[in-house]
NUFIDO-556981 format. One line per 4 residues: number of its first residue (from 0); their letters; for each residue x, y, z of C-alpha. Coordinates in nm, 2 decimals, padded with zeros to 4 digits. Each point is the difference from the previous one (the first is absolute). Layout:
<atoms>
NUM> a> X Y Z  ... .
</atoms>
This chain:
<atoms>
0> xxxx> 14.57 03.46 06.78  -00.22 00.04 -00.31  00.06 00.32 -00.18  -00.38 00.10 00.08 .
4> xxxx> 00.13 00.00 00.37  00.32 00.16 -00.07  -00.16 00.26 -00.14  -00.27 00.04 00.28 .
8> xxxx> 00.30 00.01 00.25  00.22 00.27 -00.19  -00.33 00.21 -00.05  -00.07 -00.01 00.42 .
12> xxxx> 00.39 00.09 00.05  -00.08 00.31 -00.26  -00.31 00.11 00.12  00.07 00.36 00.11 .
16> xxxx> -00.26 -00.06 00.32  00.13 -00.29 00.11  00.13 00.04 00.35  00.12 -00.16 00.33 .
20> xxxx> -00.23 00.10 00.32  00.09 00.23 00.18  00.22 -00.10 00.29  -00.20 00.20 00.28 .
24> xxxx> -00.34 -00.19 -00.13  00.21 -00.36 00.05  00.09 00.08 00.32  -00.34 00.07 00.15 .
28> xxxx> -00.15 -00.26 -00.19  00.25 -00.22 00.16  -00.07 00.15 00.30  -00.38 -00.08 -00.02 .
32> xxxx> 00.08 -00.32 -00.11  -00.29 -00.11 -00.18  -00.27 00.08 -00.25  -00.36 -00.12 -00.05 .
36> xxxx> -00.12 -00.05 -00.37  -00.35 -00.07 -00.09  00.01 -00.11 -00.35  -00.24 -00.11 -00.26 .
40> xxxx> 00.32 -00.18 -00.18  00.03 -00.43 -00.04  00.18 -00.06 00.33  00.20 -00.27 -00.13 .
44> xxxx> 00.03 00.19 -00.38  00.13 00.32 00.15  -00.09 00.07 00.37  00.23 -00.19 00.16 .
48> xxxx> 00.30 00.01 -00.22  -00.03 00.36 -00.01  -00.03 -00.02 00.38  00.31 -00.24 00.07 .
52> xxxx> 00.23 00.24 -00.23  -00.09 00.36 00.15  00.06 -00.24 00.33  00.38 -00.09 -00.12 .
56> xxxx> 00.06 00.31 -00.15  -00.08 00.22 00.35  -00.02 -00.20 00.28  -00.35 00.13 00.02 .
60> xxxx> -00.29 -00.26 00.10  -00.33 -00.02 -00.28  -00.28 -00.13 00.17  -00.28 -00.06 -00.32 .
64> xxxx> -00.34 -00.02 -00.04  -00.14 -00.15 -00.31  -00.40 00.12 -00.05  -00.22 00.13 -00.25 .
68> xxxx> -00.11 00.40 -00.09  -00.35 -00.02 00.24  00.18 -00.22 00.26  00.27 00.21 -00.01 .
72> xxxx> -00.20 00.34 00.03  -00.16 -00.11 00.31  00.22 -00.09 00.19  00.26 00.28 00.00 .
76> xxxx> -00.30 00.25 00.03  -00.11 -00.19 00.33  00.36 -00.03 00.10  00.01 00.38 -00.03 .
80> xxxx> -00.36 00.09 00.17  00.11 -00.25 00.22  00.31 00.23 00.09  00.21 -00.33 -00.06 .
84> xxxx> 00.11 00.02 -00.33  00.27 -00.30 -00.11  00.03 00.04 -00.40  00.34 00.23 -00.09 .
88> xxxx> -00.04 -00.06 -00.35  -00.30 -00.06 -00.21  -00.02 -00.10 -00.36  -00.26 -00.11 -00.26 .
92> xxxx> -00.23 00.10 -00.31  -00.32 00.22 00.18  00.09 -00.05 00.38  00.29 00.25 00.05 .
96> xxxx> -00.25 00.29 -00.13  -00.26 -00.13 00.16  00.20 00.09 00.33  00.15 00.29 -00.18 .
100> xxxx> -00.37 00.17 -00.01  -00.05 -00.11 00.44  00.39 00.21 00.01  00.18 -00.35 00.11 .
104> xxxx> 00.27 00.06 -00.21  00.31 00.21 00.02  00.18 00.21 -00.25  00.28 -00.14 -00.15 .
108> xxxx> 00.17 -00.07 -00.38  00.33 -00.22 00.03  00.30 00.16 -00.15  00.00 -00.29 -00.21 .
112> xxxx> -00.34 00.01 -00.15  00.07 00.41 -00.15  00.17 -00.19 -00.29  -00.32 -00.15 -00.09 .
116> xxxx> -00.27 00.13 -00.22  -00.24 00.27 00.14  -00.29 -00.26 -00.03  00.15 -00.23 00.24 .
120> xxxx> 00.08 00.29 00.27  -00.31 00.14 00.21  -00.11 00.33 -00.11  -00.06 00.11 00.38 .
124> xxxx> 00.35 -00.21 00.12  -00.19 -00.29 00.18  00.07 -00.28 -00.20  00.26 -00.15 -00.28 .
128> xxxx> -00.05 -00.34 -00.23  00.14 -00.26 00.05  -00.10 -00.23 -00.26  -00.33 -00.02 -00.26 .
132> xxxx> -00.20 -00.24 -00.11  -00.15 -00.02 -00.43  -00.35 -00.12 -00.06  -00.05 -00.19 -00.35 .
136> xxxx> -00.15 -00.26 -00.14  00.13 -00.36 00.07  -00.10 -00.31 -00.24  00.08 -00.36 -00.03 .
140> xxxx> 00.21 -00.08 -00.27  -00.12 -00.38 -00.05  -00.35 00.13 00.02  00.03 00.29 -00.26 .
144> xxxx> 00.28 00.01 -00.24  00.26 00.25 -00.01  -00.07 00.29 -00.29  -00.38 -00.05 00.08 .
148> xxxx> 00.01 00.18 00.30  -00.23 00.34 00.06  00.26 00.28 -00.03  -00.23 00.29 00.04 .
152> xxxx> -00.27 00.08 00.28  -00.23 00.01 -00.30  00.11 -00.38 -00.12  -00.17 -00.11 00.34 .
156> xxxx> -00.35 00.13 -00.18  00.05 -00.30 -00.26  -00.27 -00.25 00.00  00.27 -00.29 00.05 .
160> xxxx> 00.06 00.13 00.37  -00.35 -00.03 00.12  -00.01 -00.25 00.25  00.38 -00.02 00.02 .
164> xxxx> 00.13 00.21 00.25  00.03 00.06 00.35  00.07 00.26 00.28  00.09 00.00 00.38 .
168> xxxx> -00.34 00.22 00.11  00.18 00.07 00.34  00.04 00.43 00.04  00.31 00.06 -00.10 .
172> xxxx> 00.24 00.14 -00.26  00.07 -00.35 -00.12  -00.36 -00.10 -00.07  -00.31 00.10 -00.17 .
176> xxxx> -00.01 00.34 00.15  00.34 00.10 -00.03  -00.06 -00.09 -00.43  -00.29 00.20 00.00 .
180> xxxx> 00.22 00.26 00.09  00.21 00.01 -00.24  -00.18 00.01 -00.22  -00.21 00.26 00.10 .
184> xxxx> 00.35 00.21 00.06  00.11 -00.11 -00.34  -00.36 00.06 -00.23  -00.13 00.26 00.26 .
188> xxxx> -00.30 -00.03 00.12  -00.28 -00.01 -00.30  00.19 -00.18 -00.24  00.14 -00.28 00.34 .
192> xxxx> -00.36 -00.04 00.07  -00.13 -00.05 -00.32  00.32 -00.25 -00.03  -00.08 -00.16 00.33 .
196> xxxx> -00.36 -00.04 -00.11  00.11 -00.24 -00.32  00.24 -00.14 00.21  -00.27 -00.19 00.27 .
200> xxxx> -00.21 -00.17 -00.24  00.32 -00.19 -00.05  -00.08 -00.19 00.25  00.36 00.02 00.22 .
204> xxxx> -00.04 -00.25 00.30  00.06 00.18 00.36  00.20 -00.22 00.21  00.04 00.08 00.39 .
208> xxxx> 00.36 -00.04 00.03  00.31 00.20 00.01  00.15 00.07 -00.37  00.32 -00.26 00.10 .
212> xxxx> -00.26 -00.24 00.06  -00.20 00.07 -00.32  00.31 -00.02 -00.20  00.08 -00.35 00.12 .
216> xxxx> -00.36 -00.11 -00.10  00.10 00.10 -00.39  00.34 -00.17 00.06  -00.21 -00.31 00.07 .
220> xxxx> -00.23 00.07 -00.28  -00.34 00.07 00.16  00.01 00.36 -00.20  00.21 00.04 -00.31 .
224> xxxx> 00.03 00.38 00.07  00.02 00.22 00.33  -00.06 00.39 -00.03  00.22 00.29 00.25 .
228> xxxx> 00.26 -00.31 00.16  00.31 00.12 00.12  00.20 -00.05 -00.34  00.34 -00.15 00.23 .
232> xxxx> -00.21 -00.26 00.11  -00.03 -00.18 -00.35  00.37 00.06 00.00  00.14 -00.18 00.32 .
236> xxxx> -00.23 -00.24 -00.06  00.06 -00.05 -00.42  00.40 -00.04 00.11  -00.17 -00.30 00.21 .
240> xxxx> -00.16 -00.16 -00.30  -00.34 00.12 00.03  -00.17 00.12 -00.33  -00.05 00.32 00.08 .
244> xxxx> 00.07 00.30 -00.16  -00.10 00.38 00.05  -00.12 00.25 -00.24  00.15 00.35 -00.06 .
248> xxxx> -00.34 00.19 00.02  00.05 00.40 00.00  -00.03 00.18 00.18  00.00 -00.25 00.26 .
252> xxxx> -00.03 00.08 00.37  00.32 00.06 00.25  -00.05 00.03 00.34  00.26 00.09 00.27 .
256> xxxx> 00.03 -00.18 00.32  00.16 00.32 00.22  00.21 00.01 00.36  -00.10 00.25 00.28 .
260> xxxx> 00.13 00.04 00.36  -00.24 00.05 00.20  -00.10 00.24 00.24  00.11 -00.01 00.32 .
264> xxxx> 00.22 -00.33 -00.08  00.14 -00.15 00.29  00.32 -00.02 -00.17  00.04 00.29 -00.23 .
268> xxxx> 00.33 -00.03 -00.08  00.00 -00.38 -00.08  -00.29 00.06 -00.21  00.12 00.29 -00.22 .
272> xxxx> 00.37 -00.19 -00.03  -00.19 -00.34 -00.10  -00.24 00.21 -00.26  00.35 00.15 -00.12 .
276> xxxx> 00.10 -00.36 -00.07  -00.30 -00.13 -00.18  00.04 00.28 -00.27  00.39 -00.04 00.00 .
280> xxxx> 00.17 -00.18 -00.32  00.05 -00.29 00.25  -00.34 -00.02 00.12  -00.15 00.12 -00.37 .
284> xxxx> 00.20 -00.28 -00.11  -00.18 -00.25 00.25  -00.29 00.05 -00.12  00.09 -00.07 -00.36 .
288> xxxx> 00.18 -00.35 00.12  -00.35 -00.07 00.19  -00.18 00.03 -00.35  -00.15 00.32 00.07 .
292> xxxx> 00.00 00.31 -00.25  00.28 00.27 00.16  -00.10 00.38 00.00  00.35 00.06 -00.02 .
296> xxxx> 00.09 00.13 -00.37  00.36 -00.12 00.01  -00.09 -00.31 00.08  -00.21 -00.23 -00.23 .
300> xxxx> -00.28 -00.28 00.06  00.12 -00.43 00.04  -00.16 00.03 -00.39  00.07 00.31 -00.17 .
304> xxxx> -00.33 00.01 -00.20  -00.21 00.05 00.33  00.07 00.35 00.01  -00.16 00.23 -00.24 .
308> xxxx> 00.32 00.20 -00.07  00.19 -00.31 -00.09  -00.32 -00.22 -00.10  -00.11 00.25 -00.24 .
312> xxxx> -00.37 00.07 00.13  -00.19 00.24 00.17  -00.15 00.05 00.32  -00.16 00.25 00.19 .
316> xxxx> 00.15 -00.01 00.40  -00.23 -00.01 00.27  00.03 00.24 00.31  -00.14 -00.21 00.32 .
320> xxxx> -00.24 00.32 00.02  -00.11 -00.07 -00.33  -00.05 -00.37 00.08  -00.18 00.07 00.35 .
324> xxxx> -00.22 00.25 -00.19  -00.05 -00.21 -00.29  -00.11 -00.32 00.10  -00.29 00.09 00.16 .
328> xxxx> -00.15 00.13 -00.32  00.13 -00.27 -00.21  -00.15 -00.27 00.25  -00.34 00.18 -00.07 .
332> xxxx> 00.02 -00.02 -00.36  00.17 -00.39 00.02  -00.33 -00.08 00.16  -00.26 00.22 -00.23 .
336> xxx> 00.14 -00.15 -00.29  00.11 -00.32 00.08  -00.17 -00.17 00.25 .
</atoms>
């Protein structure tokens, strides 16, 4: 075991929150006998291992379904007009308070998550994170050489960029919109704008993919740089041998991906026990090994430096309110500016 691990492990066995379920909650969960997850997470990244451990741990059944936020949305509020409601557990970026606000989800913090910092808890009890993404800049190292990289948002003004860099246009937090907003929540709103303003004659190509997707077209040199990528991207795929590398911008953008029971869940014991689990050390530590960025304190990322306590940057964290509320806005000004 490396020492990094060691220490991970002795930190979850100290945590003063860390606890077993409670026994009555296994038993009707057991009793149940199976939960349904809809899930915005990489089935084959996280999903399914997550799913196949609960399953060993419990004796309890996960039945998954991978989809995106709007997909997602849809279908449990037509399950639910529908009277027929299938989804236990919900998780993702925008779609759990996008239910929230039509009352499909059910009150309920895990006594494992009350450990965590308030801004990964629900104010009003109805969700808790379970991991978060950062937005920064990603570039190619082949393509622009290391120390000559933009450090600042105001470095991207520089004449040398025009014509250089790219952006997924898609609405979302990892896009175009989603850096329009933070910089607007970082400059405020006169000073962003007039930032913003500079910023599109610049000439920042729009591409019509996801930000993975972007990211692989700078690892394959079509762009040398790619603005508000999810900065663990560049590193999974730099361990790989791609030249890629992210940027420590600040503040950069967090944004929480959240659990909720639903409403009404067909199996509401299963589906508070498994949310328990997700936010356990065990589970916290699954998501770590799956290369995603832990909300659990004790319990650091696969590369320290990812996190901004141990990476030494700042961000400002997203609420998925904030994000739902946000995006439409920042769509608008994407589009006003830069298309």
């Amino acid at each position: 075991m490396s020492m990094l691990r060691m220490i991970a492990a002795l930190a979850m066995l100290a945590a003063p929150g860390a606890r077993a379920a409670d026994v009555g909650l296994i038993a009707a969960a057991k009793k149940e006998g199976a939960v349904t997850w809809y899930t915005t997470q990489i089935i084959n990244q996280f999903a399914r291992p997550a799913a196949e451990l609960f399953e060993k741990k419990y004796g309890v059944k996960v039945n998954y379904v991978r989809s995106d936020t709007g997909e997602m949305v849809i279908r449990v509020m037509n399950e639910a007009k529908a009277g027929r409601l299938q989804a236990d557990v919900i998780d993702g970026t925008s779609s759990v308070p996008a239910l929230k606000r039509e009352g499909l989800t059910a009150k309920f913090i895990p006594e494992n998550a009350r450990r965590f910092p308030a801004q990964f808890i629900d104010a009003e009890g109805e969700w808790v994170a379970g991991n978060f993404y950062v937005h920064q800049p990603i570039f190619n190292t082949d393509l622009v050489k290391k120390g000559t990289e933009p450090r600042r948002y105001e470095d991207l003004l520089d004449p040398k960029w025009k014509g250089r860099m790219s952006w997924s246009s898609l609405t979302s937090s990892s896009s175009a919109p989603g850096f329009v907003g933070i910089v607007l929540m970082h400059m405020g709103e006169q000073k962003g704008m007039d930032y913003l303003r500079k910023l599109s004659a610049q000439n920042i190509t729009p591409v019509n993919f996801a930000a993975r997707q972007v990211v692989d077209q700078v690892m394959a040199g079509e762009y040398p740089l790619t603005l508000q990528a999810f900065h663990h991207h560049a590193v999974i795929s730099g361990g790989k041998g791609a030249p890629v590398q992210w940027i420590p911008f600040e503040p950069a953008m967090a944004v929480l991906s959240v659990i909720a029971v639903t409403r009404n869940a067909p199996h509401p014991n299963a589906a508070r026990l498994f949310t328990e689990f997700l936010v356990s050390p065990e589970g916290q530590q699954l998501y770590r090994d799956s290369d995603y960025i832990p909300v659990d304190p004790a319990i650091p990322a696969r590369d320290p430096k990812l996190k901004p306590e141990t990476g030494g940057f700042q961000v400002i964290y997203l609420t998925p309110e904030q994000l739902l509320d946000g995006l439409p806005k920042w769509g608008g000004v994407f589009k006003q500016l830069f298309k």
